[in-house]
Structure formats: structure tokens, C-alpha cells
N, C-alpha and C positions, 0 to 999 in steps of 0.2 A: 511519544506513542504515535503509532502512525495512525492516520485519520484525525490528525489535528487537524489538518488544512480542512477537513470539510467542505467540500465542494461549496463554494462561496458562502460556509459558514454561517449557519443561522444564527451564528453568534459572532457574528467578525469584528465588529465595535465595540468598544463597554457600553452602550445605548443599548444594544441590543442584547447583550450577556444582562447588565444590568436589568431590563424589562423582561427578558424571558426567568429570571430569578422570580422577581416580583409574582410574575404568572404564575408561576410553580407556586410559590408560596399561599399565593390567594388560594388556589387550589389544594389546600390541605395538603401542601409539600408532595404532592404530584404534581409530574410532568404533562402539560396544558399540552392537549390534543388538537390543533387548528381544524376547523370546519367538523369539530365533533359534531352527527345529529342529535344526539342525548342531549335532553334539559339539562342544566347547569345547578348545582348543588343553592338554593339561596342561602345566602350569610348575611353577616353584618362585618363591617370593616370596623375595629378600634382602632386609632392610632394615636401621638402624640405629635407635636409640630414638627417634633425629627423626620419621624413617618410621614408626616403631610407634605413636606418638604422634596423629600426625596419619591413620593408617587405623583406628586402633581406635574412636575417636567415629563413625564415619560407615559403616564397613562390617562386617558380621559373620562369622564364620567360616562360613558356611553360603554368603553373598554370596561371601566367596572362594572358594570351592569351586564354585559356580557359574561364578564367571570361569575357571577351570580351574585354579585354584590348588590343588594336593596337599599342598604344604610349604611352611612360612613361617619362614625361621629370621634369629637377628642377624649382622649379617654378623661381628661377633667372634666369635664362638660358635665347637665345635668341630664341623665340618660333612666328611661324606662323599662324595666323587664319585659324580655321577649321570650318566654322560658321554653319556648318551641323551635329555637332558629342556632345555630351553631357562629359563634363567633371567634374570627380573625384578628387578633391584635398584633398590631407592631410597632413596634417603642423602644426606646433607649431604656436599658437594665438601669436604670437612678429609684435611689433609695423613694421618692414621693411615687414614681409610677409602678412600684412594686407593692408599696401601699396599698394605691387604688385599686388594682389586680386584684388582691388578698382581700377587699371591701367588696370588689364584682361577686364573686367566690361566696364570702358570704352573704350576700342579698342573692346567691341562686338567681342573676342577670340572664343567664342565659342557657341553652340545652347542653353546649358541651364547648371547652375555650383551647383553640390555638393558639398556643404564646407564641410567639416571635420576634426576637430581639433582635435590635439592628447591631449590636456590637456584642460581644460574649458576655455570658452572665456570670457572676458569680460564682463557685458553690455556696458560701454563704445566703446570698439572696434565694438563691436556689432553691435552699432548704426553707427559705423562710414564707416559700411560697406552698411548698411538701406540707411545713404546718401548717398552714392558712387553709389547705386542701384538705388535710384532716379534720382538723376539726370543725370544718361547714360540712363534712360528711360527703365534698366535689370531690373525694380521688379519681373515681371513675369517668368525671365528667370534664377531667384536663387530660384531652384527647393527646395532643404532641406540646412538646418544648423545644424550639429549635435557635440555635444562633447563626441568622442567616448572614453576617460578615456584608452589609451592605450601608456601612458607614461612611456615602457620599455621597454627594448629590451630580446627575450626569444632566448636563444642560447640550451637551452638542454630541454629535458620532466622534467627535476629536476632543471634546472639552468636558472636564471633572471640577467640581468644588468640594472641596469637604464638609464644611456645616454652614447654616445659614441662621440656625439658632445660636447665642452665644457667640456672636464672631469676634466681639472685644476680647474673648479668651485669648485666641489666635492672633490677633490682631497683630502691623509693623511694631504699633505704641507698645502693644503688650512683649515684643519678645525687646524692644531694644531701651526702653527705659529704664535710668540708671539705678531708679530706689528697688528695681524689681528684686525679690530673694528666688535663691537658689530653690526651693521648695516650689515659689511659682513655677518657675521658668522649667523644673522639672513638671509640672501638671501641663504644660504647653504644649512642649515636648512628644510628652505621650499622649497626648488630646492629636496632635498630625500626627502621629506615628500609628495610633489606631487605625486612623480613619487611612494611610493609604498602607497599611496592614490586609484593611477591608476590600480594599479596592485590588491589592493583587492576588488575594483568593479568588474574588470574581471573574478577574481575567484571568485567572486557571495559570501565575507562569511568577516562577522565582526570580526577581529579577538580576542585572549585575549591575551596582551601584557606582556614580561619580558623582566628588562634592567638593566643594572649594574646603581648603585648611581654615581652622583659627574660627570657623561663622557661625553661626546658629544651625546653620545648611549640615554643617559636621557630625555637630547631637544628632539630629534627626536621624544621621547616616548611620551611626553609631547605633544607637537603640533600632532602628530599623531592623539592619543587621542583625545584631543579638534576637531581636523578637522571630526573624524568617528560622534563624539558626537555628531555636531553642523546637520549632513546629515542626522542624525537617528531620528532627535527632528523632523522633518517635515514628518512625516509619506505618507503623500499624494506625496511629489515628491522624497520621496527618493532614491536612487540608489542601496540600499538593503533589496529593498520591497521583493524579490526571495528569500531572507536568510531566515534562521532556526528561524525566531521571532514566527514563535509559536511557536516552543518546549519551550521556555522561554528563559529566562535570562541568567540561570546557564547552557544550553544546554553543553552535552559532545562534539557534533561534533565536535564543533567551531577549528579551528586552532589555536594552539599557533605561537605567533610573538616571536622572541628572537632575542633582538637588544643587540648585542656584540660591545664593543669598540677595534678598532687596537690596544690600548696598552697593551692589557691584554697580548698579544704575538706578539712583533715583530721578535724574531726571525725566525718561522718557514718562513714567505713571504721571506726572506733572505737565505732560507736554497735551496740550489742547490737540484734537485729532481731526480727519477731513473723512472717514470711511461713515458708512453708514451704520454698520453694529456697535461701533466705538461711538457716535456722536450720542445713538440713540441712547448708551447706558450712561453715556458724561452729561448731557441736558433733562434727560427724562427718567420718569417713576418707573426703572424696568428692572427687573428682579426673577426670577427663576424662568425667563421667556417668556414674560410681561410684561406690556408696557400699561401705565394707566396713565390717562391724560383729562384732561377735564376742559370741556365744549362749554361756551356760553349757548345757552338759550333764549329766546324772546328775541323781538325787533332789537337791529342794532342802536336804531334810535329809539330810545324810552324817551315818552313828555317828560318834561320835567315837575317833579315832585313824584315821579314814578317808585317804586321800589326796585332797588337795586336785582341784577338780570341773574339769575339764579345759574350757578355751573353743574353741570350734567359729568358727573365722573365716567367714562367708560373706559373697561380692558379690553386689549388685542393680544391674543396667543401668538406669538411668532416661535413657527414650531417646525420640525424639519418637512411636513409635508403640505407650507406656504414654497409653493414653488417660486415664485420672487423672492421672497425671503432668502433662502436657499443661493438663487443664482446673484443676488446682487447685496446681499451683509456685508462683502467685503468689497464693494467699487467705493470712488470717491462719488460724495455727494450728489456735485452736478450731473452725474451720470445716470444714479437713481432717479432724481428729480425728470431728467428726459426719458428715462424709461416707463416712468409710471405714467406719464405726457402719453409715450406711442403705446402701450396698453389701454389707456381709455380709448386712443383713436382707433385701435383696432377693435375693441370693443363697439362702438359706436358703429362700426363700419358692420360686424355682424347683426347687432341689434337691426340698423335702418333694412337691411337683406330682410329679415324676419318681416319685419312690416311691410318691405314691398311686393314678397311673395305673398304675404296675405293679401294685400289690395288686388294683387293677381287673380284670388282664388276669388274674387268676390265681385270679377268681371260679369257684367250682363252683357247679354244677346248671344246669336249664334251663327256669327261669320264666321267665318274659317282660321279666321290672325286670330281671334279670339279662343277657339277652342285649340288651336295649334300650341300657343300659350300658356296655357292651362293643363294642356297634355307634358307639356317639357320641363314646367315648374312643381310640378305633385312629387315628382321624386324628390327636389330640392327643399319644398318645405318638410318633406315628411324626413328627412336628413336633418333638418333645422331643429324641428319638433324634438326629436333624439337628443339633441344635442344640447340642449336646453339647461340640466341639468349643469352642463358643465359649464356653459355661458354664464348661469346664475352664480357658479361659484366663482368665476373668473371679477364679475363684477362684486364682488364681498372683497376679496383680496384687491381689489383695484382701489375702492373706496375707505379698505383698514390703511395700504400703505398711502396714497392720498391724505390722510386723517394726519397720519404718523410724522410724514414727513413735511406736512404743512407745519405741526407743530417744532421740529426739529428746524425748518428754516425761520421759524420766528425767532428762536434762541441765535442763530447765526445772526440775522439783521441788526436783531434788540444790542448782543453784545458784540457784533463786529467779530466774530470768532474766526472767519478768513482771514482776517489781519493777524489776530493774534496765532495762528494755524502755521501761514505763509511767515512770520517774523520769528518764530520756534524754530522752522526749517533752516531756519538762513543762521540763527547763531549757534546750531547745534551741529552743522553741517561747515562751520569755519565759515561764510558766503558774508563778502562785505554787504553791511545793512546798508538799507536808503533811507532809514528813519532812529530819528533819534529815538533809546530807549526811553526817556524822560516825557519827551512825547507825548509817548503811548499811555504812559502813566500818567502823566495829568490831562488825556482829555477824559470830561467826564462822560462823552457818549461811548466811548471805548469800553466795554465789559463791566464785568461786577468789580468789587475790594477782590475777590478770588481768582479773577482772571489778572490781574493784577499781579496777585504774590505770585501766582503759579508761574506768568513770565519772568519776574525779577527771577527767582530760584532758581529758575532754566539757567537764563543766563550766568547767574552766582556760579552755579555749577560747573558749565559747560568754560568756563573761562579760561585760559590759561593762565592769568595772573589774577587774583582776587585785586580788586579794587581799590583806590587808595582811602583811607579815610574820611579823608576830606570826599570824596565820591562818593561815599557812602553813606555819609550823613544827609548827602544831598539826595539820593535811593532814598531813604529813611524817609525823609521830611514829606519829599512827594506820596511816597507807597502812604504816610497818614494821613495827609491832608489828604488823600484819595478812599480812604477809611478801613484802608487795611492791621489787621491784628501782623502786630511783628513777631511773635513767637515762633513763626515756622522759619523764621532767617536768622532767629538765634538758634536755631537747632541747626540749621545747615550747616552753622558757620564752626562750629564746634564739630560737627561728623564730618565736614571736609578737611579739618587741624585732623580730626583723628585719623581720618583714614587717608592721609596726605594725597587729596585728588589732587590739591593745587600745582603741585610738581607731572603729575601723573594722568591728567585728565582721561574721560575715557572717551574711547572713539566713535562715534556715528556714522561712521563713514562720510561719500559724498553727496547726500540726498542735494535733490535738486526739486526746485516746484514751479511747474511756468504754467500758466496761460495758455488755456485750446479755446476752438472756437464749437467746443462740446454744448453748450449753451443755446445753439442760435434758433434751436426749436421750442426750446422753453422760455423761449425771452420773448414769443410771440404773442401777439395780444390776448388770444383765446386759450393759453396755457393757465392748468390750476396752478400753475408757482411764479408769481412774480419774481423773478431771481434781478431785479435792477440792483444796484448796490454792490451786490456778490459778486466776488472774482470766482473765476472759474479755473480753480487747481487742481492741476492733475500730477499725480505721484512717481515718483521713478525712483525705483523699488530699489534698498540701501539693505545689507545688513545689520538690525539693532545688536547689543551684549549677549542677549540671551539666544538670538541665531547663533550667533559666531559660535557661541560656547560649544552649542548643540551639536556643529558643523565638525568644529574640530574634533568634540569627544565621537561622534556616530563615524565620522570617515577615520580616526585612528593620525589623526595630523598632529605632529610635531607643531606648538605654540607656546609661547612664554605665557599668554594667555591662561594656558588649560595644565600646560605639564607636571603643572606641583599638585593635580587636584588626586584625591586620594580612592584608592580603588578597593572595594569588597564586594566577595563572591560567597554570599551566603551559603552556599554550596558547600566551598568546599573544607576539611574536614577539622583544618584550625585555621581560624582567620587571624592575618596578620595586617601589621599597619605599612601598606603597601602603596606607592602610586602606582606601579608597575601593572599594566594589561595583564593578563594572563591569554586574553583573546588578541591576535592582531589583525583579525579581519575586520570589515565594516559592520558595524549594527543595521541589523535589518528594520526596526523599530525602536521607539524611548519614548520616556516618557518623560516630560522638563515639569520638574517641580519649583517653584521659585518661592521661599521661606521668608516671608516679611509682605507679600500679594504681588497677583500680576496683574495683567489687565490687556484689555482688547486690543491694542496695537501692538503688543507685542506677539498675542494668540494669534493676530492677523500678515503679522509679518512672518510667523513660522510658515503659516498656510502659504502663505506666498511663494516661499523658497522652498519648498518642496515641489510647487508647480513647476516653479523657474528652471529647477536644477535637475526638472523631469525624474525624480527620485522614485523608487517603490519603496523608500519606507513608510512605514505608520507610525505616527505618533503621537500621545494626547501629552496635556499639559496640565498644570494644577498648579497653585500659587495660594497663594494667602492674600489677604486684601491691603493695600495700602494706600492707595488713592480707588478712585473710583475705579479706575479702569480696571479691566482682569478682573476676573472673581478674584475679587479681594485685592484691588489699584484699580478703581475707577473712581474719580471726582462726581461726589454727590453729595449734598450737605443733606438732604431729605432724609425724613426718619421712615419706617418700613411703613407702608401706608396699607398693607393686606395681608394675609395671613401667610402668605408665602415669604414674605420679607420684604426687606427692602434689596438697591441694587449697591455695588461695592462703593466705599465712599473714598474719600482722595486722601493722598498724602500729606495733602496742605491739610485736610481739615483733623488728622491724626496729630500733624502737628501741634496744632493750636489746644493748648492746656487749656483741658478744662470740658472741651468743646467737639474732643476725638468721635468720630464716629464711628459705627460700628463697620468692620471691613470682615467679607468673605473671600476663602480662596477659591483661586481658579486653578486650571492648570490643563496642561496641554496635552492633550490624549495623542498619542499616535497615530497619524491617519496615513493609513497606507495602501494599496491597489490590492495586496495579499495580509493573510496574515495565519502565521504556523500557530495555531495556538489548541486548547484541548478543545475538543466534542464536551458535550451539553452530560453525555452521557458519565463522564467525571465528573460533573457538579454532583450526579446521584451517588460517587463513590466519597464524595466530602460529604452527603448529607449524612449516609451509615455512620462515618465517622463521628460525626458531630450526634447522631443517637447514639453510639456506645455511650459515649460522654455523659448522656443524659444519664444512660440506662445505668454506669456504676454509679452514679449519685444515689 
């Protein structure tokens, strides 16, 4: 339809399709008015942890309270009658929070109730909320029922995850463990298939699918597929009546999908990282754009016989409008650390101006230098004074990434993580070592048992010839004596026989990591980062597995790589099992889903090479968790410490029977300079849709 492009799109991201959904919805499934002067409708927010989940990334309690939201509570929670105020809920359609509903209903909770599901409801359920409304005598008072198809979570303008509750459903363990039954592995299936079901209603656009043969990546592609098919055959109530169906079939716009399987690479989710957003989710408590860290309090010296110095838990939002944040998530380390350095100084530098135009203003007598002075400086402080507001924010963000990243260099020091950073590059990149692997592993100041396996495994992986026995017994002895769990290098050593890397290894290209003298302002006495110890690595940017795939499928490149990967166009009228394009022009946008989790250096490498390659595509990403990194492949042994979650955990600790953590995916949104996609004003022709629906029920 033409007027997709929307003049830079008030909805040009899934961030922001995402949040203006939400808006609409809070708003009684009206379309949110910006700068309305009309008071705002009060409500009360219901939701479940799905819904908590998916609003807390994107809106703030300030934003709620704008929408006219007064209260926001779990729908399990123990909640009071408001029987004067109209209430919002939004929840996953599950059999307990349909319950609950149907108990609101009868205790008469509230003046009139907004359902709103994040995934489609039932008929069944459906009805059984129709009784539940009968007979409390609420027909009248369950104002709408709507399925607003918002089953993900959006953490960046380019980055999606699917759920954060339940991630061991998804999980690498859950789709590749051997006792799993087909029945599971069908609930898994359709658990991502949902969820990015949801997520390309939201962005208004059908996509056209690429997926490696024989992989889990396949199913998804398959049930995908059939699910877009089965929405598109009903023309009258479909949910991408907004989409580009008239330009045809073959339309360029359209989005490519690229469903990647985890095993094509596990080593990179394993490889210790040197960026700032990757360190922060592999060292620290950070989870839906959170990080929580925890401050000692009291003198560093207690007397002795003191009681022990009590820790001070605090969160920091890092959220797209931390403009540090923003400019420097993806530098190496050292770089952030000297920027937060000339940030304070610059700070300091307007601070000490404020104060010396005030001593100015507070000149006595009445020479003539003196009031000459005084006349030249009035303009400048009353500029100062203005400005005020934003110096005080500038100094909050100076002091959060301060905080953040003091804590992030004490994990570097404590475990040597530059070593281990710098010693990953060199054996995944082919680069003759200067240090014994063995080493590395018995010294004991070198890292945790986890940094530990996650380098053996690297290397396991990365090798060209697995090891000889005798080699590896000697691996073994050390990795225990260093008090490593060997379970994750018996699973390597069986998924590398299976999937014969050992003949086939995969490529990393030629990263290289040297030494700048980026450092020499933070190494100075009056710097908040003591960086002595720390080598100062800087990156020269490599294509990982999951670029090249992207590269190949988005530009239309002839690769042994890509060429057997198998192609569907929901579209079109029977789908067959095809590798064959039907399109042979470039993709303007994708989206890289990667089935078993991703993680930040690989979202950070995408980001990269769209800079690099000066591209206008867009594109976001989604994955599943497998190590910490990536929503859903980031290393973190920590369990969810707030209500949001926790942050994705590692490959190594999936591995480990018994002991897997729970992993979220991620996945890589399209980011692009344009993007052809519907107006806001076809979400309102899905919402009729999705009321018919209601209304033959």
C-alpha cells in the first residue's frame, strides 16, 4: 500500500510499532493522541509477568501514568476492589490466568474490564470467560476482548527476544537433548513459532523465509510457514490485510526471515567478549535493560570485631535515550573507560564555569573592571542557569556508567578476562599462540572453573584435528584439578562426531587484536579506572557464521555456505519445497533468527557490518538463549534476581546436567536508514479484524 514509507515512520522500528501497540492498547484500543490537552481516562493496569516483561523495556512508570494509569499490579497478586475505575489487563490466554479473570469477574474488581491477550485466545477459553461473565451478571461490564499478537519482548530498535518467563521451554538443552519426545519438541516449536508469529503482525509485513536443511531452524520454517499460510488464505479477517499484497506476490519490499540453527557455531556464544554491552550481559545482573549491581557500604576499614559491611543493591536502566549508552554499547572496553574519564572532565569543566561565574556575580565595589565584568558575565551565567537541567542529567549518566563500568573492570582484573579475550582471538582466528593452553589453565589467578571450560571448548572446537588422547587426558586432569565440571566437553565431543566439524571446522575469518595506546588518559593518576594490569585491545572487525549467512542470503551470493538453504514464500498460492529464490534482487531488510540462542557479539557484529558495508538495510535479530550472550547465548550462572528476569545464561552452563540455566532469545531486528512497511493506520484494520473474531464468538 502506498504510504507505508510514512515519512520517517512513526513506527519505523519494532520499538516503536511495538510501544505505540502498547499505547493504543492502554488506551482502550484507541489510537494515543500525543500532546492531547484532554485529561487522560484513570485505570488500573492488570498484567502477568509476560506483560510485565514485555512493558517494562519500552515504557516507564512516568509513561504509565501519563496513559492514565494509577495502579499496576500482577494479576496473581492480592488486589483490592476499585469498583469505580475501569481496568486494563494483559496476559498470556493460560488456563490459571483465565481463572483469575473469571474470580475478578466474580468479586465485581472493578467498573468495566479490558481483556487483552498477548497471544490469541482460545474459543474454548473464550467461552469460558462468556460463562464466568454470566453468571457474576459482568456481561455488560467486559467492555473489549482483544488479541493484541504482542508475544515478544523488544529490548533495542534492532533487537527482539521472545519470552523471558519459561525460557528453559526454549531453551539450546531443551530443543537438542537426546531423551527429549517428539510431543515436547512439538510444544517448543510452536512456543517460537508464536512468538515470531506475533512479532510479524506487529511489523505489519509477510515475510520470505531462509533456513538451513535437517536443523531444528527447518521446523520453525515449516510451521511458520503453514501458520503465515493458513492467516493469509482468509482474506476478510486477516491480520496482514495492511501488507504490500498489492504490489504482488514477488513484491521486493517484503522482509527476509533467516532462521539459523545454534550448531552451525557454538563456539563464538562461548568466546569471552571485549565490547561494552557483551561484557556488561557476560559479568553482570542485566536483563531486560538492567543491570543490578550491588555497592559496599560503611568505611572500607571496619575495627575489628565490626560487623560485616552491608551491600547496597542498586539498578541502572540503560535505555535508548542514555545517550552514552547508545553511542558507546558497542566500543571496546578501553575506549568506554576513556570516555567516561573525558565526560567527567568535561563535566567538571562546566561545573568549575558555574561556580566561577557565580564568584563573579558576588564581586564587591564599584570600579569599572568590576562592573565591566559583571555586565559580560550575566548573559553567561543566566545560559548556565538554563542549562542546568541538563548538566544535572549529564552528571546521573556519568556517575550510572562510572558505577557500571567500575564494576565490569573488576570482573576483567579479578578473572584476567583480556587474557582470556586476546587468547580466544588468536585460536579462533588460526593466529600462532604465545602461551601455553595448559598454562592458562593451571594458573589459579587466571579466571573462574567457567572461564576455564569455555576456553578449552573454544579451542576443542575451533581445531582442526581434535587432540590426541593422551592430550587430553592431560586437558582433563588440569580443567579438574582447576575445578572444572567436565560435562560440557562430553557433549562437545559427541556434537562435534556428530556433526563432523572435525573434518569441516568453521571459519572465523582473520580477526586480529593488537595493542593501541587508547589507554594513556585513563592510566593517569586522577582517572576513576585504574586500568594497570589490562591490555588495551582493540578489534578489527571479521565476519562471524551468522554475518556471512545474512551477507550471502540478503545480497543473493552464490555460497556452498547458504545454497542448499531452503526457501518459502508464504505468499504464494502452494508452497513447495524449494531452495530456489523466487526474488533475485537484494533484500532490503531481514531479520536473523538464530534457534538454539544468540548473543551480543554476534548482534554486535551484525551492527558492525552494516556500518562497514554502508548498507540501507534494516534488520533485527532474535535467537534463543544458549550461553549467556544474545538474548538467549550469554554466559551467566546467576538466577533472575528481579522481577524482570534474569540476563541469558551460557552454553557451558546448559551444558552442565543437571545445573542448565535458564536461557532467553534474542534476535536481530533489522536496522535500517528506511524502511517500506505499513502505516499505524492498518494496525486499526487488524484490530476490526481481530473484533469480528471476537464478535462471532
Amino acid at each position: 500500500m502506498v504510504g507505508a514509507k510514512m515519512a520517517g515512520a512513526a513506527a519505523a522500528s519494532i520499538r516503536e510499532r511495538q510501544t505505540v501497540a502498547l499505547k493504543r492498547m492502554l488506551n482502550f484500543n484507541v489510537p494515543h493522541v500525543k500532546n492531547s490537552t484532554g485529561e487522560p481516562v484513570w485505570k488500573v493496569l492488570i498484567y502477568d509477568r509476560f506483560g510485565q516483561d514485555i512493558i517494562s523495556p519500552l515504557l516507564s512508570v512516568k509513561e504509565l501514568r501519563d496513559m492514565g494509569i494509577t495502579l499496576h499490579l500482577l494479576l496473581h497478586s492480592d488486589r483490592d476492589p476499585i469498583p469505580d475505575v475501569p481496568a486494563v489487563y494483559f496476559v498470556m490466554p493460560t488456563e490459571e490466568n483465565i481463572d483469575r479473570i473469571c474470580q475478578d469477574l466474580r468479586n465485581q474488581l472493578y467498573e468495566s474490564y479490558y481483556l487483552n491477550f498477548i497471544s490469541a485466545i482460545s474459543r474454548s477459553k473464550l467461552e469460558d470467560i462468556a460463562n464466568a461473565a454470566l453468571a457474576a451478571s459482568a456481561v455488560t461490564q467486559v467492555a473489549k476482548v482483544f488479541d493484541q499478537y504482542l508475544n515478544f519482548i523488544t529490548l533495542e530498535d534492532d533487537m527482539f527476544v521472545l519470552c523471558n518467563q519459561n525460557k528453559e521451554l526454549v531453551s539450546y538443552r531443551a530443543i537438542n537433548r537426546p531423551d527429549i519426545t517428539d510431543t515436547e519438541m512439538e510444544t517448543v516449536m510452536d512456543t517460537i513459532v508464536d512468538s515470531l508469529f506475533c512479532f510479524f503482525v506487529t511489523l505489519g509485513a509477510v515475510p520470505i523465509i531462509r533456513c538451513s536443511r535437517g536443523t531444528a531452524a527447518e521446523m520453525v520454517a515449516v510451521k511458520l510457514d503453514k501458520k503465515l499460510r493458513e492467516n493469509l488464505r482468509d482474506a476478510r479477517n486477516s491480520l496482514f490485510t495492511g501488507d504490500t499484497l498489492g504490489a504482488g506476490q514477488f513484491s521486493f519490499q517484503r522482509p527476509l526471515l533467516v532462521l539459523i540453527d545454534r550448531n552451525i557455531d557454538l563456539a563464538t556464544p562461548l568466546h569471552h567478549t571485549w565490547t561494552y554491552q557483551a561484557l556488561v550481559h557476560d559479568v553482570l545482573d542485566f536483563h531486560l535493560n538492567r543491570v543490578n549491581l550491588e555497592e559496599s557500604s560503611g568505611m572500607e576499614n571496619s575495627p575489628a570485631g565490626a560487623r560485616p559491611k552491608r551491600k547496597n543493591k542498586k539498578s541502572y536502566d540503560l535505555t535508548p535515550v542514555d545517550k552514552f549508552w547508545q553511542k558507546h554499547k558497542g566500543s571496546p572496553f578501553p575506549e568506554v573507560a576513556e570516555s567516561v574519564q573525558q565526560e567527567l572532565e568535561s563535566y567538571r569543566a562546566q561545573e568549575d564555569e558555574v561556580k566561577r561565574l557565580k564568584s563573579i556575580m558576588g564581586l564587591e565595589g564599584e570600579d569599572e573592571g568590576a562592573i565591566s565584568m559583571l555586565s559580560d558575565n550575566t548573559a553567561k551565567l543566566t545560559s548556565a542557569v538554563s542549562s542546568l537541567p541538563e548538566l544535572l542529567e549529564k552528571k546521573r549518566l556519568i556517575d550510572l556508567h562510572t558505577n557500571v563500568a567500575t564494576a565490569v573492570l573488576e570482573h576483567i582484573k579479578a578473572r584476567k578476562l583480556d587474557v582470556y579475550f586476546e587468547y580466544e582471538e588468536k585460536i579462533m582466528s588460526k593466529t600462532t599462540l604465545d602461551k601455553s593452553l595448559l598454562d592458562i589453565i593451571s594458573d589459579p589467578d587466571a579466571g573462574t572453573p567457567e572461564d576455564k571450560m569455555r576456553l578449552f571448548l573454544i579451542y576443542y572446537i575451533s581445531a582442526q584435528q581434535a587432540p590426541s588422547e593422551a592430550d587430553l587426558e592431560q586437558y582433563k586432569k588440569a580443567l579438574t584439578d582447576a575445578g572444572c565440571n567436565l560435562n560440557p566437553l562430553q557433549y562437545i565431543k559427541q556434537w562435534k562426531a556428530f556433526a563432523k566439524m572435525a573434518s569441516a571446522p568453521t571459519s572465523y575469518g582473520n580477526t586480529t587484536t593488537k595493542p593501541m595506546g587508547l589507554l594513556s588518559r585513563v592510566m593517569n593518576t586522577g582517572s576513576q579506572f585504574v586500568m594497570e594490569g589490562v591490555k588495551n585491545l582493540v578489534l578489527k572487525q571479521q565476519n562471524l557464521p551468522v554475518t556471512r549467512i545474512l551477507d550471502n542470503l540478503m545480497e543473493m551470493k552464490s555460497n556452498p555456505e547458504t545454497d542448499d538453504y531452503r526457501y518459502f514464500d508464504p505468499k504464494m498460492l502452494r508452497g513447495n519445497d524449494s531452495s530456489v529464490p523466487r526474488n533475485k534482487n537484494p533484500f532490503q531488510e531481514a531479520i536473523v533468527f538464530v534457534v538454539g540462542g544468540g548473543n551480543y557479539i554476534e548482534y554486535q557484529n551484525l551492527v558492525d557490518y552494516i556500518k562497514q558495508e554502508k548498507k540501507i538495510h534494516r534488520w533485527m535479530s532474535q535467537s534463543f538463549r544458549i550461553i549467556r550472550h544474545l538474548q538467549g547465548s550469554y554466559l551467566s550462572r546467576r538466577e533472575h534476581a528481579s522481577e524482570c528476569g534474569p540476563p541469558l545464561k551460557s552454553v557451558y552452563n546448559t551444558l552442565v546436567s543437571g545445573k542448565h540455566p535458564s536461557y532467553t532469545e534474542m534476535s536481530f531486528i533489522p536496522f535500517s536508514v528506511h524502511i517500506a512497511r505499513i502505516g499505524l493506520h492498518d494496525q486499526a484494520q487488524r484490530q476490526k479484524a481481530r473484533e469480528r473474531n471476537r464478535n462471532q464468538v
